[in-house]
N, C-alpha and C positions, 0 to 999 in steps of 0.2 A: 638127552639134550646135546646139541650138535656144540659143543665147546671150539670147533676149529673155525668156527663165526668168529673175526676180529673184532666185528661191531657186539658180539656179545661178550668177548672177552675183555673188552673196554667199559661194557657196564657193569659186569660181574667184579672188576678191579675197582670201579669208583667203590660198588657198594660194599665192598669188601672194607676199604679204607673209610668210607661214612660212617661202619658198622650198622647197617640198614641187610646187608646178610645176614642172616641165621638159620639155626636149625642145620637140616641135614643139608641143604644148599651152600651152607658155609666150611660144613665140614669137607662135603665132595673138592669142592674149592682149595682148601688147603691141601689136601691131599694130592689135588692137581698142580700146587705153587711147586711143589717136588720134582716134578719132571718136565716143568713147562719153563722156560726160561723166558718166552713171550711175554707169560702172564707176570712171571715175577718181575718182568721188567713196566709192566701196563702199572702196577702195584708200587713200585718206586720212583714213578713217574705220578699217581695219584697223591703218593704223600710229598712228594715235593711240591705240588700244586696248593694241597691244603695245608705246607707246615706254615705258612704265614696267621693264620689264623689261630696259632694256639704262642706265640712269641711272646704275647703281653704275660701270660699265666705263671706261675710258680710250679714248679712241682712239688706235688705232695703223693706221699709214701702213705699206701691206702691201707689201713687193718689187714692183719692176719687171717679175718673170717673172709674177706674180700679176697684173697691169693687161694684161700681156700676151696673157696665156692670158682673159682677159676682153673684150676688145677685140678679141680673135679670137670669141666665142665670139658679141657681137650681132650682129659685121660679120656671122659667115655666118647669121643669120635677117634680121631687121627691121632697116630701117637709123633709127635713131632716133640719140639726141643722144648722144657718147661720155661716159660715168661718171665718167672720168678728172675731177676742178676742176683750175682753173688753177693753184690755190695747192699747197703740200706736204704737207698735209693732208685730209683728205677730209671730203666735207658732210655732213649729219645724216642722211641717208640711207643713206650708205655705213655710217658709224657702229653705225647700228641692226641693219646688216647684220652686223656685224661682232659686234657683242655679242651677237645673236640665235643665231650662228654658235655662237660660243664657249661658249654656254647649252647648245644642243641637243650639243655636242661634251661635257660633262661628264654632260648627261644621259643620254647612252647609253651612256658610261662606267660610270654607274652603276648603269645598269639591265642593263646588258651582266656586273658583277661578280654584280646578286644572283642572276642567271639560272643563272651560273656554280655559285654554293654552293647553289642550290635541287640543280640537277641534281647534284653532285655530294658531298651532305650526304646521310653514313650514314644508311642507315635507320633509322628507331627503332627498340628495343629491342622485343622480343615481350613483352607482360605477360601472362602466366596466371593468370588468376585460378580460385584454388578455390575452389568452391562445395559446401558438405557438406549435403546433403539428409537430414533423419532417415528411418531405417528405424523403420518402426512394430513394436513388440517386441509377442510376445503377452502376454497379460496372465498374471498369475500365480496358484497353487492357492491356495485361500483354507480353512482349516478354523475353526471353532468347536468346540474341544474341552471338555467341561463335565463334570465327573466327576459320579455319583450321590452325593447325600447329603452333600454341600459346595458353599459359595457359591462356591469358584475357580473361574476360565474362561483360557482360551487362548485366543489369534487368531492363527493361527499360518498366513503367507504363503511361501508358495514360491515361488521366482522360477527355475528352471530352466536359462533361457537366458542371467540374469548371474549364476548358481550363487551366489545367498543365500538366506540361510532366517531370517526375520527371528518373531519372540514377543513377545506382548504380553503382560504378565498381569494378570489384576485378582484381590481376594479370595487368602485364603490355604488353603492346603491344610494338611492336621491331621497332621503326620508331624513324626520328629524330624530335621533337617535335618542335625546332628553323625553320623549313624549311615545316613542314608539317602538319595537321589537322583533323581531323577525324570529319567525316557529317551526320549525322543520317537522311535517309527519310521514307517516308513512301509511299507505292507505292500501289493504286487499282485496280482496275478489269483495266480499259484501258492500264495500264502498264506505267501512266507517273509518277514518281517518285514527290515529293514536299517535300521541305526541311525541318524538324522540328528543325534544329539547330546543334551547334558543341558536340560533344563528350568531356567529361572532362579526361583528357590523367589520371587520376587515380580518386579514391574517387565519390563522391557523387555529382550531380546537381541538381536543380530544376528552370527550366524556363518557359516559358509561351509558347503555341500554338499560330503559326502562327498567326495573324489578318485572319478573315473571310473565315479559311481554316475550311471543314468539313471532318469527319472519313469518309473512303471510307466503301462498305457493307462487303468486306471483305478485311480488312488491312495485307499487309505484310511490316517489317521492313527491312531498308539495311543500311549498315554503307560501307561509300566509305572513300578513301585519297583524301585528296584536299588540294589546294596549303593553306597557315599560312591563318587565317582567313574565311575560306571556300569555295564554289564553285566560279569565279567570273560569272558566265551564268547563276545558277538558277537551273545547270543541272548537275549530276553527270562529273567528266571530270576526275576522276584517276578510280583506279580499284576499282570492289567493294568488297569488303573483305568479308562479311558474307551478309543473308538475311535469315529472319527467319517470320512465321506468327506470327499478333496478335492478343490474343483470351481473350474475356471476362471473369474475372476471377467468378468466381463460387464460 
């Protein structure tokens, strides 16, 4: 490994100080902090960087089997100085080792739980959402009914497919409304007329299509007199005053 790389010797000193080196990588290392004065300086420049991080901690004086299993672990690499201090506490070094420890020890705790509920958090809920797209309806029969020799007029829309039959009126018609009624049918190709309902003697109506009656293929309108409440036969029985086609409005 080319060691006289600065960008390596900068990474080799952080992980030195993280304590993320080990094994024989760590030992080559130390054995290089001996003659490198670069690196030992990359190396006291990383613990100045991370001493902030171990400020809050205590130190605490680890067991005897702990100094031990340590003291075994330089003797078999690099023989350098033993860690142990003289005194019952340990230097500032050990310290930061120790808080730096206890840091990365909570931090994998806790990256170790969110992993846990990531992987183990129900799925979410399935949302369906509906979306109601209009259907384009066809448009509806449209007549102008105008009788001869009176100003009244009809505009009389059929709508087939939402079965209403909706009248407009304008102008009056010269009848006597106590005694007499006005019938709107609609008549097909065979020429038998079927009733769509009474005419409103002025103004505006809207009522429903016959039960089970369908538009003929080519509809014409007629408006007859009949006796107060309409035809009693089903079938026209007075005259019938106008007939006009009706034609899909466009």
């Amino acid at each position: 490994m080319k060691y006289v790389n600065a960008r390596l010797g900068q990474m080799l000193a952080a992980e030195y100080v993280l304590g993320t080196l080990t094994g024989r990588a760590r030992r080559r290392f130390v054995r290089l902090l001996q003659s490198r004065a670069d690196l030992r300086a990359e190396v006291s420049d990383w613990e100045r960087r991370l001493a902030a991080l171990h400020a809050g901690f205590k130190p605490v004086a680890p067991r005897e089997i702990v100094w031990a299993a340590i003291q075994r672990e330089i003797e078999s690499g690099a023989r350098v100085v033993p860690l142990r201090p003289t005194g019952g506490a340990p230097d500032g070094r050990l310290r930061f080792w120790q808080a730096w420890s206890a840091l990365a020890t909570a931090a994998s705790v806790v990256l170790a739980f969110g992993l846990y509920r990531e992987v183990h958090a129900p799925a979410p809920p399935v949302q369906i959402v509906r979306v109601e797209v209009p259907v384009p309806q066809p448009m509806p029969y449209v007549a102008l009914l105008q009788p001869g020799g009176s100003k009244a007029q009809w505009l009389v829309t059929l709508s087939p497919e939402r079965r209403r039959i909706r009248v407009s009126g304008m102008g009056d018609y010269p009848m006597d409304a106590a005694r007499e009624s006005l019938e709107l049918w609609v008549i097909g190709a065979d020429g038998k007329p079927v009733s769509l309902g009474l005419l409103p003697a002025k103004g505006e109506a809207d009522m429903p299509m016959p039960r089970g009656m369908s538009m003929p293929a080519q509809p014409a309108l007629a408006v007859s007199r009949e006796p107060p409440g309409g035809s009693p036969t089903g079938q026209p029985t007075g005259p019938v005053i106008v007939v006009g086609p009706a034609q899909r409005a466009s």
